[in-house]
C-alpha positions in Angstrom: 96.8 104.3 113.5 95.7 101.7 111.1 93.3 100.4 113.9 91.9 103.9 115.2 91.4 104.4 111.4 89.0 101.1 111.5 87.7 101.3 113.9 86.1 104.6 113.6 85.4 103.6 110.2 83.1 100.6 111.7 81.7 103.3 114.2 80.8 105.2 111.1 79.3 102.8 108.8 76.9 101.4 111.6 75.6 104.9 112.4 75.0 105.2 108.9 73.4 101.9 108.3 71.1 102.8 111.3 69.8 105.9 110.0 69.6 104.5 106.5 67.3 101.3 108.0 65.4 104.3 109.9 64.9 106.7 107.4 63.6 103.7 105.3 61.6 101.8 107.8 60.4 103.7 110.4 56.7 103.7 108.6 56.6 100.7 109.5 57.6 100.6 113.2 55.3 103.1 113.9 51.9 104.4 112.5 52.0 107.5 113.3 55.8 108.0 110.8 53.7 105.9 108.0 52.3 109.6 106.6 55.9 111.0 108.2 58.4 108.8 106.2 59.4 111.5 103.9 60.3 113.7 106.4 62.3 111.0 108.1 64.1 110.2 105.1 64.8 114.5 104.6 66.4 114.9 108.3 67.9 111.9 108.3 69.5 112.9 104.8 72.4 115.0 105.5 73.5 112.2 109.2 73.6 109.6 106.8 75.7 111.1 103.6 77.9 112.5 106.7 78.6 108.9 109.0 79.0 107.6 104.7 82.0 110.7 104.2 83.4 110.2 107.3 83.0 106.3 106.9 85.1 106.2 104.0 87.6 108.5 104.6 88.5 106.9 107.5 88.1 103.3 105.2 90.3 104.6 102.5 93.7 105.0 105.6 92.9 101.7 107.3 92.2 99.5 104.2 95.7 101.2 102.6 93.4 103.5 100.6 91.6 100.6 98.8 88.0 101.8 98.1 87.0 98.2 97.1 87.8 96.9 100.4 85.6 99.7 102.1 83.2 99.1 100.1 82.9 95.5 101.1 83.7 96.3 104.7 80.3 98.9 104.3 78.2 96.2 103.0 79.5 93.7 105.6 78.9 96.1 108.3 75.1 96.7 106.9 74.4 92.8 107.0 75.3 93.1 110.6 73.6 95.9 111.3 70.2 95.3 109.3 69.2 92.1 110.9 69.8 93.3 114.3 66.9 96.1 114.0 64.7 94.3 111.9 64.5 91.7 114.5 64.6 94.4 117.7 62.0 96.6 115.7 59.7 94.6 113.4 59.9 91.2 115.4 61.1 89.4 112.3 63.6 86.8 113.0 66.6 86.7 111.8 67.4 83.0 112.6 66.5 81.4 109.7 69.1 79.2 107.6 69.6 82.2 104.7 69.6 85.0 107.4 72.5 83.7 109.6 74.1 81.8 106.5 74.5 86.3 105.2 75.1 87.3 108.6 78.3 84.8 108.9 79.7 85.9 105.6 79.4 89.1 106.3 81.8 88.6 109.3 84.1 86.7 107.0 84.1 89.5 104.6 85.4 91.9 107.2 88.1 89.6 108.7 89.5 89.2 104.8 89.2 92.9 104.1 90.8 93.3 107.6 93.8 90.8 107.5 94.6 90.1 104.3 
């Protein structure tokens, strides 16, 4: 159970990170969302506060109901997530020395909130 738990707990928190980079950045993908953005940011609103309930509350049974570890595991998951659609999206690299050096912690932050 403890593994279903995390792993819709990771499903969660990437959905959320998604929308959160999207309700954020979008203006800057695209134009035409620059005089949008604050409509984004409204829709996207009530997804995002959702995938971030659900998130934790799965979280809170697969981390032995440990909010500090889900809340590591969440920013973990965003430094993941983050780089990926920056790079897809804006074109900005992500492999630079500081970049990857985040990215690599943030894997190491969810295999010690995962196994220890």
């Amino acid at each position: 159970m403890k593994m279903v738990s995390l792993f819709y707990c990771f499903v969660c928190f990437v959905i959320l990170q998604a929308a959160v980079w999207f309700s954020t950045n979008l203006q800057f993908v695209n134009a035409s969302f620059a005089d949008k953005s604050f409509l984004v940011m409204i829709i996207l609103s009530i997804p995002t506060s959702m995938t971030a309930y659900y998130g934790s509350k799965f979280g809170y049974s697969a981390f032995e109901e440990s909010v500090w570890a889900i809340r590591f595991f969440g920013f973990a998951v965003s430094y993941l997530v983050f780089p990926l659609l920056t790079w897809y999206f804006l074109g900005e690299s992500m492999l630079n020395i500081k970049t990857m050096s985040c990215v690599v912690l943030s894997f190491l932050i969810i295999l010690i909130q995962v196994y220890f």
